[in-house]
C-alpha positions in Angstrom: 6.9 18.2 16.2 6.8 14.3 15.5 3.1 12.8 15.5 3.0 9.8 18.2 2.4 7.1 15.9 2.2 4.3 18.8 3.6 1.4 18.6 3.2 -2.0 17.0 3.3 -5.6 17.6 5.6 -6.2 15.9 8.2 -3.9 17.5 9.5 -2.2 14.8 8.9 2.2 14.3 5.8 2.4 13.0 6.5 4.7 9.9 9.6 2.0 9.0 6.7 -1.1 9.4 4.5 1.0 6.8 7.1 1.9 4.5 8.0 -1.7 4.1 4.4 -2.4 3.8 4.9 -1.3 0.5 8.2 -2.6 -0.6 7.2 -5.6 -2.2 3.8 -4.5 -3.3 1.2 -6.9 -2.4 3.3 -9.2 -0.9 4.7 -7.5 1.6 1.3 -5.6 2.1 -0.6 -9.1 3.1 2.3 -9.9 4.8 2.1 -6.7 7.4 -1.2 -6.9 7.7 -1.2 -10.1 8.9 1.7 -9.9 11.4 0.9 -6.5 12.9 -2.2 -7.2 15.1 -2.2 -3.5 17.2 -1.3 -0.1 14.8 -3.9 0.9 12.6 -1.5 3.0 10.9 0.8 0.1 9.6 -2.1 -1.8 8.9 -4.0 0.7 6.7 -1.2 1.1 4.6 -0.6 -2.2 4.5 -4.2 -2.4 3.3 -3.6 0.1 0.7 -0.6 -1.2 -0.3 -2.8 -4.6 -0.9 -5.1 -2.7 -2.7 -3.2 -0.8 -5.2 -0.5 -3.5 -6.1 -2.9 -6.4 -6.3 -5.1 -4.1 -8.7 -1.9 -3.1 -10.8 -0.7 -6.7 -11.0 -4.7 -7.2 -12.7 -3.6 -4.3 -14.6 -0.4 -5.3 -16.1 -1.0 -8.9 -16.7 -4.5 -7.5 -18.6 -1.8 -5.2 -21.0 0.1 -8.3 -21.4 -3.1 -10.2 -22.7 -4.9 -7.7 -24.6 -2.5 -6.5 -27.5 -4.6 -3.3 -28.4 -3.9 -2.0 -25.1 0.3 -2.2 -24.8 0.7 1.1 -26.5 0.0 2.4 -22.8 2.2 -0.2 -21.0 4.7 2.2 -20.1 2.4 4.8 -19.2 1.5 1.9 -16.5 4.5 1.0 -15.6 5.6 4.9 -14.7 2.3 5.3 -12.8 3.0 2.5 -10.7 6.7 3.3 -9.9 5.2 7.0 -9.0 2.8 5.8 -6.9 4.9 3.2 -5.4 7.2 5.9 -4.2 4.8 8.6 -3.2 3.5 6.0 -0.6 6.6 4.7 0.4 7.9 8.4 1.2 4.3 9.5 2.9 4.3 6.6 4.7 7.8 7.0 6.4 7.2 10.5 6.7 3.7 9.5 9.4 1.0 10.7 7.2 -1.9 8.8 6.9 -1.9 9.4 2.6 -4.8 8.1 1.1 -5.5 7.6 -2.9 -8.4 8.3 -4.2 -11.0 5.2 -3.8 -8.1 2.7 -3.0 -7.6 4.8 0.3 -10.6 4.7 1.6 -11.2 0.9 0.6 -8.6 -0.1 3.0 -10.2 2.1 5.7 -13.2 0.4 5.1 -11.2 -3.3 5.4 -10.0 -2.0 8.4 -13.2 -0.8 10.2 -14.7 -4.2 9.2 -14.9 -6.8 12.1 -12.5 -9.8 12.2 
């Protein structure tokens, strides 16, 4: 039995809009959330999407900068592919995944008034 996800403003399936929220990392993250006005499912993981890109761009450019750290730039760059598609595949399969802390951030954006 499918979960009723609703349906956006954007009028696109709603578990296609949040898989593409992650697709481009942040960029197509901001660029969700600002388009889809209505489903708070596309939005939060738009949100998350936000969240955890923007923090692994911080991330990576900090490797880049700080030599004693690049030993674990592949360990990074794994993480971040993983994660990237564990969201993209929870996402287009309608759950509402969370990560630890970076989940419940973007709930917290979302609950916050305009």
């Amino acid at each position: 039995m499918e979960k009723d996800l609703g349906k956006t403003s954007i009028n696109v399936e709603p578990k296609v809009a949040a898989l593409l929220a992650y697709a481009a990392g942040f960029v197509s993250g901001i660029i969700f959330f600002v388009i889809e006005k209505e489903n708070r499912f596309v939005r939060f993981h738009a949100m998350q999407s936000i969240i955890l890109f923007g923090a692994m761009f911080v991330l990576q450019m900090s490797i880049v900068y700080l030599p004693f750290i690049r030993l674990i730039a592949p360990l990074v760059t794994l993480g971040s592919l993983a994660l990237w598609i564990v969201c993209m595949i929870k996402a287009y399969q309608g759950e509402m995944f969370k990560l630890p802390v970076i989940g419940d951030l973007a709930e917290k954006q979302l609950d916050r008034p305009a």
